[in-house]
Structure formats: structure tokens, C-alpha cells
CHARMM internal coordinates of N, CA and C (Angstrom, degrees):
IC EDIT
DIST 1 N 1 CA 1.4422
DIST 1 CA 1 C 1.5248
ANGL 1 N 1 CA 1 C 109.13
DIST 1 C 2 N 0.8454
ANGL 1 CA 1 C 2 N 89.35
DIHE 1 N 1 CA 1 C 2 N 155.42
DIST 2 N 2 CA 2.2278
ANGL 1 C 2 N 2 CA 97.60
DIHE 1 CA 1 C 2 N 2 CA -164.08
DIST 2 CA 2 C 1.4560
ANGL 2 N 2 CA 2 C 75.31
DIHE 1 C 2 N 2 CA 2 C -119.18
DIST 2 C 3 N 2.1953
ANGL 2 CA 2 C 3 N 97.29
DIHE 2 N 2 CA 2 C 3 N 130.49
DIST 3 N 3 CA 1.5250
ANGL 2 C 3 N 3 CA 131.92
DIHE 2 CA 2 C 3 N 3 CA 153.59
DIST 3 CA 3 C 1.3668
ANGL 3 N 3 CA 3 C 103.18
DIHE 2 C 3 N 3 CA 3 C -91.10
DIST 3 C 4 N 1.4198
ANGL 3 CA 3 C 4 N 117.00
DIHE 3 N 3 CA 3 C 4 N 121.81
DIST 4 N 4 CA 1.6625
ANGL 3 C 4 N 4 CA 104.22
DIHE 3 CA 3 C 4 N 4 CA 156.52
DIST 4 CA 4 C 1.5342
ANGL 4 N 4 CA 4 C 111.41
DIHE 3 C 4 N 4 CA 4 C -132.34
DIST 4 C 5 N 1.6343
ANGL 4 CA 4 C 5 N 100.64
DIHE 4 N 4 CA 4 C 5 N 88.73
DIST 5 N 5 CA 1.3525
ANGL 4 C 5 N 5 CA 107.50
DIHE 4 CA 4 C 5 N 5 CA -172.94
DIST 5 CA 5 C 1.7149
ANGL 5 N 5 CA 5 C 108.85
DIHE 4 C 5 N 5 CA 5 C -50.42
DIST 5 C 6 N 1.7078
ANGL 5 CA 5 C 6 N 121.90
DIHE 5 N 5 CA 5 C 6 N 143.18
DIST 6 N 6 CA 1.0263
ANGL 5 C 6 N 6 CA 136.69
DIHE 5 CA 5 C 6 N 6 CA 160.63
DIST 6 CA 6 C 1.0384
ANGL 6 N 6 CA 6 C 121.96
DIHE 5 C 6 N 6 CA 6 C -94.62
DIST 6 C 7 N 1.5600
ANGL 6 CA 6 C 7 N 123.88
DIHE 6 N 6 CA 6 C 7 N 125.81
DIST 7 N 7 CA 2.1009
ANGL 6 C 7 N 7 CA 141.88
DIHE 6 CA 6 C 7 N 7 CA 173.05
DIST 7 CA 7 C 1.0328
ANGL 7 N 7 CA 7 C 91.84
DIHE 6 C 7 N 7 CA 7 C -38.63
DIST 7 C 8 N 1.3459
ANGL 7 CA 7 C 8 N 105.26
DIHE 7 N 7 CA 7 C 8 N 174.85
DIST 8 N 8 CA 1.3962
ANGL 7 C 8 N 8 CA 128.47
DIHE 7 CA 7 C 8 N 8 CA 148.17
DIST 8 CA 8 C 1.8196
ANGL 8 N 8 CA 8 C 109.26
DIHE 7 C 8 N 8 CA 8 C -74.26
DIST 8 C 9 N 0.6413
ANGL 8 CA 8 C 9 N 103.61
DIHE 8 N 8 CA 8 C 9 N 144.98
DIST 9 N 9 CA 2.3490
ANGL 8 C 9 N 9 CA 114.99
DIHE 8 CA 8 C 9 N 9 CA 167.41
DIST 9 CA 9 C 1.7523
ANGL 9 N 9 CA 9 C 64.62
DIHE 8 C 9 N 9 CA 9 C 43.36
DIST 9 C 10 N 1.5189
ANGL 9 CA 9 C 10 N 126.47
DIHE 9 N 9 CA 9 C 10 N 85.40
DIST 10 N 10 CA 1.5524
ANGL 9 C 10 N 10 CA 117.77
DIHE 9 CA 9 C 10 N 10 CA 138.92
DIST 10 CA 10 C 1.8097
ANGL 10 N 10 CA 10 C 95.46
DIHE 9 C 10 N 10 CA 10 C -117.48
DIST 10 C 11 N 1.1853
ANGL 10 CA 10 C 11 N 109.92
DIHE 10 N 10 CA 10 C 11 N 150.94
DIST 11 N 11 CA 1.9284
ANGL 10 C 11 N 11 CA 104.85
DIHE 10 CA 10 C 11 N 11 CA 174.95
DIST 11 CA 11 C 1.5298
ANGL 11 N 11 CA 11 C 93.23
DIHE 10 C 11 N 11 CA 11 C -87.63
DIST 11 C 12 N 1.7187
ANGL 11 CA 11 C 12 N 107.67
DIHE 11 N 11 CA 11 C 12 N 148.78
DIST 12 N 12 CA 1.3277
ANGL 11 C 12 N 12 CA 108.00
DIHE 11 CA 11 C 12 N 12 CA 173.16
DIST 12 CA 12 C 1.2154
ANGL 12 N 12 CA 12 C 104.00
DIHE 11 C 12 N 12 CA 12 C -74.96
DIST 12 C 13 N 1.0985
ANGL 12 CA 12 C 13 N 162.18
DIHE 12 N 12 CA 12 C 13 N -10.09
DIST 13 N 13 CA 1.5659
ANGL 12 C 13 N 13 CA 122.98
DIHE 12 CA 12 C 13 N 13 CA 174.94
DIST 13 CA 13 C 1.4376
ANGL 13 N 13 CA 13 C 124.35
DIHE 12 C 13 N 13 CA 13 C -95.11
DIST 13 C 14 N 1.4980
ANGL 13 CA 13 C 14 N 89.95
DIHE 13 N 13 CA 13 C 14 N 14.36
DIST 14 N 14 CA 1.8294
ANGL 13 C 14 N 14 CA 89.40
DIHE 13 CA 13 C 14 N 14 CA 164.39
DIST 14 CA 14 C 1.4403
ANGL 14 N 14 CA 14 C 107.89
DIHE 13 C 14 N 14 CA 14 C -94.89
DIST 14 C 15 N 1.5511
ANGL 14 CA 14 C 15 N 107.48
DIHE 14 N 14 CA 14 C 15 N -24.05
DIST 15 N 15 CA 1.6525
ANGL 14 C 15 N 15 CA 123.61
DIHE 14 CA 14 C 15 N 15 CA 170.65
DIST 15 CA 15 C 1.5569
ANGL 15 N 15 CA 15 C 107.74
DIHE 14 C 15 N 15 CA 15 C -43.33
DIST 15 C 16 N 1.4022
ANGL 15 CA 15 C 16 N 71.35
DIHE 15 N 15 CA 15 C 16 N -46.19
DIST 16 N 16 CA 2.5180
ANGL 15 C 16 N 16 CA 85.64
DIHE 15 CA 15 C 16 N 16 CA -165.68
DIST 16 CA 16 C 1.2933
ANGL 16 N 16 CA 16 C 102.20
DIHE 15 C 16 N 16 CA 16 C -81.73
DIST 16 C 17 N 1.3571
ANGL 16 CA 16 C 17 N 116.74
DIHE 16 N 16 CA 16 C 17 N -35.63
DIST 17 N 17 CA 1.8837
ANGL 16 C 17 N 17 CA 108.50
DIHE 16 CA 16 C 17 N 17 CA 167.84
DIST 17 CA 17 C 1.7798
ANGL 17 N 17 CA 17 C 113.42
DIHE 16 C 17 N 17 CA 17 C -40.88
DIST 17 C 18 N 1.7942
ANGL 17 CA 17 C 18 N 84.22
DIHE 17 N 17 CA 17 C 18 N -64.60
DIST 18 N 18 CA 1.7718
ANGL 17 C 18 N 18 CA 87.65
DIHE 17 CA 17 C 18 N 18 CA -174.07
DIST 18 CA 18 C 1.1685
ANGL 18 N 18 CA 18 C 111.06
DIHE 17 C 18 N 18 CA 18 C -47.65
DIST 18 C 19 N 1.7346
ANGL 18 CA 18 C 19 N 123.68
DIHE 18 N 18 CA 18 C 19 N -45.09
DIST 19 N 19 CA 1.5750
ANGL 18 C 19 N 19 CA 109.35
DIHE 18 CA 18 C 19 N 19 CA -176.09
DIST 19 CA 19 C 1.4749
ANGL 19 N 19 CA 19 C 111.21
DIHE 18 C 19 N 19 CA 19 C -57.96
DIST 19 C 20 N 0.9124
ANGL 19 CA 19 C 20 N 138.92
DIHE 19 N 19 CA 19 C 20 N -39.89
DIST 20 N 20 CA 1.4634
ANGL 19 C 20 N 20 CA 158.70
DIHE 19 CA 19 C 20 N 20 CA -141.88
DIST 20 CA 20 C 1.6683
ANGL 20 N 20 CA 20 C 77.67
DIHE 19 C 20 N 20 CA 20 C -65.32
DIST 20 C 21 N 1.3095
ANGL 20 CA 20 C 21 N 98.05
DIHE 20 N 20 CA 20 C 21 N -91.86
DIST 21 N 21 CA 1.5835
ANGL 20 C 21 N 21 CA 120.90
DIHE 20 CA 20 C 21 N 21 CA 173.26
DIST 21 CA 21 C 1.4157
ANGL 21 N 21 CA 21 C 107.45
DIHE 20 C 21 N 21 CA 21 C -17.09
DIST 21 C 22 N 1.0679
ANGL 21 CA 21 C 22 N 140.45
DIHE 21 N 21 CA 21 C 22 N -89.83
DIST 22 N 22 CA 1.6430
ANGL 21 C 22 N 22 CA 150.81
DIHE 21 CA 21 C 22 N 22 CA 173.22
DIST 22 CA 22 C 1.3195
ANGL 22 N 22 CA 22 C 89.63
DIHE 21 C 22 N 22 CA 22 C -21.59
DIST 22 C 23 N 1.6730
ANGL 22 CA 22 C 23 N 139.01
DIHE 22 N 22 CA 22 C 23 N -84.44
DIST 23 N 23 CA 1.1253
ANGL 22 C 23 N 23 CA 122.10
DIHE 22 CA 22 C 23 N 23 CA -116.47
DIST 23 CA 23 C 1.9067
ANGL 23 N 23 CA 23 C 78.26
DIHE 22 C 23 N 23 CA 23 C -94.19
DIST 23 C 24 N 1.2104
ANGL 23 CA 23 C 24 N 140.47
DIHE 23 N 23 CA 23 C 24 N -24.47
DIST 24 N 24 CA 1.7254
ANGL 23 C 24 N 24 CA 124.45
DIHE 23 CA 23 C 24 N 24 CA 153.64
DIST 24 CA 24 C 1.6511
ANGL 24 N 24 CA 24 C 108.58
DIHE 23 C 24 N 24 CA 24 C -24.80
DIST 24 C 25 N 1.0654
ANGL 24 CA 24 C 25 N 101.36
DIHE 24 N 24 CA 24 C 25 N -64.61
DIST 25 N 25 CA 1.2842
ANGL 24 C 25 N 25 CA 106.98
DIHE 24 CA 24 C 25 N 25 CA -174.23
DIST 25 CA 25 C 1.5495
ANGL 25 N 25 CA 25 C 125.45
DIHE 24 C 25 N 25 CA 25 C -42.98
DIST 25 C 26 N 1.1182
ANGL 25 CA 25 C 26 N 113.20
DIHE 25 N 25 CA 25 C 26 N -42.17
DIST 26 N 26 CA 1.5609
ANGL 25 C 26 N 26 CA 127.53
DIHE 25 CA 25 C 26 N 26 CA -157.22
DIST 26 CA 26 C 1.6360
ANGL 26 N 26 CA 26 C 88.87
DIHE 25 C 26 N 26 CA 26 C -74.27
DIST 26 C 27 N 1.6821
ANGL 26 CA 26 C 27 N 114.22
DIHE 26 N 26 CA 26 C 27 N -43.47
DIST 27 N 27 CA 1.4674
ANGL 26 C 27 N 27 CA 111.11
DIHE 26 CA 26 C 27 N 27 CA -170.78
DIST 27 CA 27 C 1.4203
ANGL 27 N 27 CA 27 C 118.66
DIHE 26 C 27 N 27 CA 27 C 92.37
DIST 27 C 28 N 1.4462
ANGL 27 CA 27 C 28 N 96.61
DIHE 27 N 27 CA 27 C 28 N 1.70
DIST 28 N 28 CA 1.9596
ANGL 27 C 28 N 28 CA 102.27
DIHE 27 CA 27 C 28 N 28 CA -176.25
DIST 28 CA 28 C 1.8240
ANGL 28 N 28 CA 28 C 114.83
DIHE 27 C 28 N 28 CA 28 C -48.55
DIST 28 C 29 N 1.7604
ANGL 28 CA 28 C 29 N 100.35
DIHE 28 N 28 CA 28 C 29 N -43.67
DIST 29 N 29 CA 1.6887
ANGL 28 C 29 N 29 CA 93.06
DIHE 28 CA 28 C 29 N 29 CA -161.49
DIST 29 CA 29 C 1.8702
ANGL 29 N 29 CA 29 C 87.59
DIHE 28 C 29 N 29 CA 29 C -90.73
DIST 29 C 30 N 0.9877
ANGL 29 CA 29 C 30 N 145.99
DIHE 29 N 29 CA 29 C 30 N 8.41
DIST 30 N 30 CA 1.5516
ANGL 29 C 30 N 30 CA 137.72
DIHE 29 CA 29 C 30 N 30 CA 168.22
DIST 30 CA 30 C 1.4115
ANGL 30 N 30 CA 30 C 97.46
DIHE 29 C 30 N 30 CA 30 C -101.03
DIST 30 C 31 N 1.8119
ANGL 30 CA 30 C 31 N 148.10
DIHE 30 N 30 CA 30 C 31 N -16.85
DIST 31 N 31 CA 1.0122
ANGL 30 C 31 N 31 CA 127.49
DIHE 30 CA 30 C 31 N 31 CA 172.10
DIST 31 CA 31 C 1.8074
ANGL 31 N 31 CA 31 C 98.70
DIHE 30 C 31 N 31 CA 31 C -91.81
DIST 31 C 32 N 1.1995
ANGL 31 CA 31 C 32 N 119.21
DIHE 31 N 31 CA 31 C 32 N -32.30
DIST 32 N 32 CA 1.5916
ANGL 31 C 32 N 32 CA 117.97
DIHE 31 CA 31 C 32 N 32 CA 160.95
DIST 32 CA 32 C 1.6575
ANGL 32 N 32 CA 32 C 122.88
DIHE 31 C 32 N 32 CA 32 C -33.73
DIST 32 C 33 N 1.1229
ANGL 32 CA 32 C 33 N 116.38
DIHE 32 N 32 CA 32 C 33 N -69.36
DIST 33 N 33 CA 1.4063
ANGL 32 C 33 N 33 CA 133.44
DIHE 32 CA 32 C 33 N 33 CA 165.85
DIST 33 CA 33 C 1.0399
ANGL 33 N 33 CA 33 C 112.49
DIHE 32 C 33 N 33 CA 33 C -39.50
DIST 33 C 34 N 1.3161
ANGL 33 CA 33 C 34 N 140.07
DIHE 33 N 33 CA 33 C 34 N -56.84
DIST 34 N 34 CA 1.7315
ANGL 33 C 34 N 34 CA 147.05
DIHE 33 CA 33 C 34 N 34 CA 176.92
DIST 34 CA 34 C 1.2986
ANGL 34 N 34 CA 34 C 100.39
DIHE 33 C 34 N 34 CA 34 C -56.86
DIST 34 C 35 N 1.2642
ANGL 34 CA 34 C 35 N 128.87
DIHE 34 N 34 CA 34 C 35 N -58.13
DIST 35 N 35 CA 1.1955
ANGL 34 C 35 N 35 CA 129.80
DIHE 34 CA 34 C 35 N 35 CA -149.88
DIST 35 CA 35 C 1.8915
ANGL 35 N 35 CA 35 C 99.47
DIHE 34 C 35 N 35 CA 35 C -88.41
DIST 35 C 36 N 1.2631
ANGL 35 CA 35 C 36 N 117.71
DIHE 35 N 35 CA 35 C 36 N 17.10
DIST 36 N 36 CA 1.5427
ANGL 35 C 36 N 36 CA 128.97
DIHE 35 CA 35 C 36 N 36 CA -179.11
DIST 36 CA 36 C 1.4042
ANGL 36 N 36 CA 36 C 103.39
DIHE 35 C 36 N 36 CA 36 C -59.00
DIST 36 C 37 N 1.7697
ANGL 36 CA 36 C 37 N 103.38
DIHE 36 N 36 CA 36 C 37 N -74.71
DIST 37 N 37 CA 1.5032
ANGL 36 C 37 N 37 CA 143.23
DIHE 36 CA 36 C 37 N 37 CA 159.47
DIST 37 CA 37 C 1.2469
ANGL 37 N 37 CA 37 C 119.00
DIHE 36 C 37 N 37 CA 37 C -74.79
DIST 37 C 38 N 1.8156
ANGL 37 CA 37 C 38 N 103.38
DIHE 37 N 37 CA 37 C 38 N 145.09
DIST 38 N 38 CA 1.3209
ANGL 37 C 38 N 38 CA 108.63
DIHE 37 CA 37 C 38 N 38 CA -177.24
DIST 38 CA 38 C 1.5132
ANGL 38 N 38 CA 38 C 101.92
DIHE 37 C 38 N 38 CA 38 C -84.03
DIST 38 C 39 N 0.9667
ANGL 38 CA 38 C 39 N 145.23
DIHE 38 N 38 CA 38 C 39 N 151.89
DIST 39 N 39 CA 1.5193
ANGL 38 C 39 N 39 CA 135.21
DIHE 38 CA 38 C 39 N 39 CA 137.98
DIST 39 CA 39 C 1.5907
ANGL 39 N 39 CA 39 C 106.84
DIHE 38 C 39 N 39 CA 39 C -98.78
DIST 39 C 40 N 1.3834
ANGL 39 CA 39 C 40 N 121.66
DIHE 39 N 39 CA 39 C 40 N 147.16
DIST 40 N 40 CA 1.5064
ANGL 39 C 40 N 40 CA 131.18
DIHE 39 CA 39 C 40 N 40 CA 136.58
DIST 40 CA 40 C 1.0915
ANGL 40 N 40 CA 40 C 132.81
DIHE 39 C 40 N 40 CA 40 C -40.83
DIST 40 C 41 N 1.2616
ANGL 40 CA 40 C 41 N 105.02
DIHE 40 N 40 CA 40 C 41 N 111.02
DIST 41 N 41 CA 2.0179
ANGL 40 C 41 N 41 CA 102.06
DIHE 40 CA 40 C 41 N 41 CA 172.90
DIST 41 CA 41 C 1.0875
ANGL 41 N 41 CA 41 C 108.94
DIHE 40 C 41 N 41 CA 41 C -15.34
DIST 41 C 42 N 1.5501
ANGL 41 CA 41 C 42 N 123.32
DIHE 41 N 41 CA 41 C 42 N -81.37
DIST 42 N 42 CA 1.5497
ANGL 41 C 42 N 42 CA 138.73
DIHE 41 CA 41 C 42 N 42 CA -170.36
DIST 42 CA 42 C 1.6070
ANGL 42 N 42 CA 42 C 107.39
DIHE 41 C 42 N 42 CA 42 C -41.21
DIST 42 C 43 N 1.0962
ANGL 42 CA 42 C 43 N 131.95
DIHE 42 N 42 CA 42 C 43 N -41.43
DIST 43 N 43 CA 1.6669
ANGL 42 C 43 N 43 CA 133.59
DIHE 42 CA 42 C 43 N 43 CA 167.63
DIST 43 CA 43 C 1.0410
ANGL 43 N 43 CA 43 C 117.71
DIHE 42 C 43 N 43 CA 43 C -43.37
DIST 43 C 44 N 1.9829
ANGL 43 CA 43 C 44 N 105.53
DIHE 43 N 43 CA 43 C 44 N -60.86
DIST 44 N 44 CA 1.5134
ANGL 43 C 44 N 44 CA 115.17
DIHE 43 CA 43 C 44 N 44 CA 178.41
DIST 44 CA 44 C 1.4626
ANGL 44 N 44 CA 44 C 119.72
DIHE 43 C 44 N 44 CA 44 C -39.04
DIST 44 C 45 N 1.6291
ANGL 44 CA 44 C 45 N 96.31
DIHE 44 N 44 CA 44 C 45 N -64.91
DIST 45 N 45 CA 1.4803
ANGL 44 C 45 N 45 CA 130.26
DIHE 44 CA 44 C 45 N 45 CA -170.52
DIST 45 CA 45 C 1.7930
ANGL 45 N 45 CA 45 C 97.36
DIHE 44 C 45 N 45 CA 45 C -39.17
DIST 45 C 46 N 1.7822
ANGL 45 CA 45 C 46 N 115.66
DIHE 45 N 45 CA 45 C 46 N -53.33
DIST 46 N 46 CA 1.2463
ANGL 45 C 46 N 46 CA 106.72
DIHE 45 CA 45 C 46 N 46 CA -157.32
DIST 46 CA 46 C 1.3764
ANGL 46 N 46 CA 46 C 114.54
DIHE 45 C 46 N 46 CA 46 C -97.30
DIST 46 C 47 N 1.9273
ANGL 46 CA 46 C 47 N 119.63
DIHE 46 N 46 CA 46 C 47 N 4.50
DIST 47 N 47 CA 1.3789
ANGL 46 C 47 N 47 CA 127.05
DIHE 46 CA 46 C 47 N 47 CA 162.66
DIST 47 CA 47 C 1.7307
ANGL 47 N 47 CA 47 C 105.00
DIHE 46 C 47 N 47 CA 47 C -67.68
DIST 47 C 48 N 1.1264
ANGL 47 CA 47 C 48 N 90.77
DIHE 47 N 47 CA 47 C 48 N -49.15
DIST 48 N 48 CA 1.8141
ANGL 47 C 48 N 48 CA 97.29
DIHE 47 CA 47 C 48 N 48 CA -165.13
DIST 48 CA 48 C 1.8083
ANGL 48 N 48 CA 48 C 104.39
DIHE 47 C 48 N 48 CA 48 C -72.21
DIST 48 C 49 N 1.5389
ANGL 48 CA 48 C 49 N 148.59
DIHE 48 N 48 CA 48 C 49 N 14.81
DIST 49 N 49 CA 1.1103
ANGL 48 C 49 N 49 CA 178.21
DIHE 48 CA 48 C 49 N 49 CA 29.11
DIST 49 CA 49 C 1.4969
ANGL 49 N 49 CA 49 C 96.65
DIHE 48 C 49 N 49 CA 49 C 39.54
DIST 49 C 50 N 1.3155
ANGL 49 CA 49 C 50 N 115.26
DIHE 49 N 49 CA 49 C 50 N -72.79
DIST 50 N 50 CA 1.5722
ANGL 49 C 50 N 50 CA 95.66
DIHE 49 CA 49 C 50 N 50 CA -160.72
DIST 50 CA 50 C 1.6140
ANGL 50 N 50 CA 50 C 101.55
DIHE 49 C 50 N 50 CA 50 C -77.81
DIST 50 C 51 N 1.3861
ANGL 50 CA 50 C 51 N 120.69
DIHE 50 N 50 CA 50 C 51 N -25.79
DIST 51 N 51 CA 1.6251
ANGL 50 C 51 N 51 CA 125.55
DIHE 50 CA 50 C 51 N 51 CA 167.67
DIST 51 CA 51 C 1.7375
ANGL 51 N 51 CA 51 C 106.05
DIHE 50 C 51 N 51 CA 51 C -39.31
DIST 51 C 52 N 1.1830
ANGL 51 CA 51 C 52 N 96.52
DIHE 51 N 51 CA 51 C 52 N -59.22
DIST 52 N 52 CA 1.4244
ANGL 51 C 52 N 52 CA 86.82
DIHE 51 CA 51 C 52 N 52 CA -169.36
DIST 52 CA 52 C 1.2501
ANGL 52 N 52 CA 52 C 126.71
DIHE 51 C 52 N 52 CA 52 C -76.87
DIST 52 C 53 N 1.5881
ANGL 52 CA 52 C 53 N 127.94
DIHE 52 N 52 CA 52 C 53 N -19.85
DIST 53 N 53 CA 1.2058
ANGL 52 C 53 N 53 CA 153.61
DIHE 52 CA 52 C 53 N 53 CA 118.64
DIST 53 CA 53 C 1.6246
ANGL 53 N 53 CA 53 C 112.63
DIHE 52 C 53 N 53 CA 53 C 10.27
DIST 53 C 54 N 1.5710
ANGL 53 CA 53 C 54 N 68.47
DIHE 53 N 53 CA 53 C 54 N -81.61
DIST 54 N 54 CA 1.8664
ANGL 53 C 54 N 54 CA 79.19
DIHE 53 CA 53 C 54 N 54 CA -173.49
DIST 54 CA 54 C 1.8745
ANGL 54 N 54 CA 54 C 115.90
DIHE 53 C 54 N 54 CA 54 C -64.06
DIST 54 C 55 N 1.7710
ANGL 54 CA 54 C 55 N 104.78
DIHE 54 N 54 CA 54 C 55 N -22.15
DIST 55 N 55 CA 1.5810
ANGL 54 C 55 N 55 CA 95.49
DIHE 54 CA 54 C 55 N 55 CA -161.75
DIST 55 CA 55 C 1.5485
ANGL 55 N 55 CA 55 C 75.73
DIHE 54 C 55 N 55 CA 55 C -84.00
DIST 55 C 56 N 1.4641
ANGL 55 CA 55 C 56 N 136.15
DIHE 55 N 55 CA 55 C 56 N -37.99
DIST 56 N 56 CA 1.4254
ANGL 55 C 56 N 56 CA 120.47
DIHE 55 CA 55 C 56 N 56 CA -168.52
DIST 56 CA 56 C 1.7894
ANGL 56 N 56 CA 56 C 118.02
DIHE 55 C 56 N 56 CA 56 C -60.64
DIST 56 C 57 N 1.0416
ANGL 56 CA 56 C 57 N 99.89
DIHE 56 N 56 CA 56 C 57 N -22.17
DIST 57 N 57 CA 1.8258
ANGL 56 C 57 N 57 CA 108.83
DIHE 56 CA 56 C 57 N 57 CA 175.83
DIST 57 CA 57 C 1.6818
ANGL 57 N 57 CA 57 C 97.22
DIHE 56 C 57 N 57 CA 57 C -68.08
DIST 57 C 58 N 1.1108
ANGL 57 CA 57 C 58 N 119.16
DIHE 57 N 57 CA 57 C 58 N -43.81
DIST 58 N 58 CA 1.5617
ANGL 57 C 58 N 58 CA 130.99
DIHE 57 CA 57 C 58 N 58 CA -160.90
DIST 58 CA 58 C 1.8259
ANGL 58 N 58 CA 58 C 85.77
DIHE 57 C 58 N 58 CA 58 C -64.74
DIST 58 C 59 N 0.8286
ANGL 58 CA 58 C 59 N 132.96
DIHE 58 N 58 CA 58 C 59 N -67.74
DIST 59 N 59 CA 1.4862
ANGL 58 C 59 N 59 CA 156.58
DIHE 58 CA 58 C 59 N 59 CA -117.85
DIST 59 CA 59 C 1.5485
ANGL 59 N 59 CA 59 C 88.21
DIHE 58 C 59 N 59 CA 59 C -93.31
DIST 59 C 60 N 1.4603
ANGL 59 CA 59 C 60 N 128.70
DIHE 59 N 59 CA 59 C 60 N -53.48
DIST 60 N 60 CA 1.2389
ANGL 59 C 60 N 60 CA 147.68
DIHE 59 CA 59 C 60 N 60 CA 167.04
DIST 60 CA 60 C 1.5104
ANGL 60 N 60 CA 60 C 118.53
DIHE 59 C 60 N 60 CA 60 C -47.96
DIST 60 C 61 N 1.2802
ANGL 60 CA 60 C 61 N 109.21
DIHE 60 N 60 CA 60 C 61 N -35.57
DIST 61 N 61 CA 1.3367
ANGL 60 C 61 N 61 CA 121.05
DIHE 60 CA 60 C 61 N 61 CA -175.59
DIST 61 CA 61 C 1.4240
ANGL 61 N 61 CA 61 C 114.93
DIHE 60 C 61 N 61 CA 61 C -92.66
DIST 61 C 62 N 1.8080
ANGL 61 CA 61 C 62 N 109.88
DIHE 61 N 61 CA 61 C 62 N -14.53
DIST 62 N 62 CA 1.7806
ANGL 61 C 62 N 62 CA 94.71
DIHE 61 CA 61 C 62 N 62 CA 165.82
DIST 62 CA 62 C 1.3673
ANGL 62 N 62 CA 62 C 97.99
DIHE 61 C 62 N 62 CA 62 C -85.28
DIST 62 C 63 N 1.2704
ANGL 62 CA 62 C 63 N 121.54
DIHE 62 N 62 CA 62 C 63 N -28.27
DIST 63 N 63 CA 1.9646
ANGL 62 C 63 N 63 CA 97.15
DIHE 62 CA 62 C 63 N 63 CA -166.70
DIST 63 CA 63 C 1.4026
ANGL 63 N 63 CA 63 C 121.59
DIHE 62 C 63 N 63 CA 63 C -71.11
DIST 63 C 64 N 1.4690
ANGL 63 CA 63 C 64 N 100.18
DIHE 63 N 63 CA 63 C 64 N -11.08
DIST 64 N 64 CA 1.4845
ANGL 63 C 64 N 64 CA 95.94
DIHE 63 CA 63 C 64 N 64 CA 168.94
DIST 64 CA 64 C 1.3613
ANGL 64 N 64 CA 64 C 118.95
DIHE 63 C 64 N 64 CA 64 C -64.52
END
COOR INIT
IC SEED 1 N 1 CA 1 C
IC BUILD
């Protein structure tokens, strides 16, 4: 559970920003979403392959 103590004379929507901010952080609704669908090891395994793939093509293409 997220504390987001409030100042004295603070306006709430800088209150609700900061929460906003914090609970990004934590990663709760992006580990929510994953965990919707199952994937297969072997799926995982071969997204994160072409990820790196692809950032290594990227990476290759400034030193030229």
C-alpha cells in the first residue's frame, strides 16, 4: 500500500502527481498485465532474442 503523506498549504494534485509517480514506479499495473496471459518459456526466451537482436542491429548501425 502506497503512503503519500500531504504538507501543510500542499494543492492536491501535486499530491496525486506524486502518487501517480510512486505507484509507476512500483510496476504493479505492467506486472498485472503480463501476468493476464500465460506465455511459454520458449516464447519468452525467443521475444527477448529477437529484443536483443533488434537493439544489437540498432547499435551496429550507429558505428557505421
Amino acid at each position: 500500500m502506497l503512503i503519500i503523506p500531504i504538507k501543510d498549504g500542499e494543492n492536491m494534485e501535486r499530491a496525486l502527481k506524486r502518487y501517480k509517480r510512486k505507484f509507476d514506479k512500483t510496476g504493479t499495473m505492467r506486472q498485472l498485465r503480463k501476468r493476464q496471459a500465460f506465455s511459454k518459456p520458449s516464447v519468452v526466451r525467443r521475444a527477448q532474442i529477437q529484443k536483443a537482436q533488434y537493439i544489437q542491429r540498432l547499435r551496429d548501425a550507429e558505428d557505421i
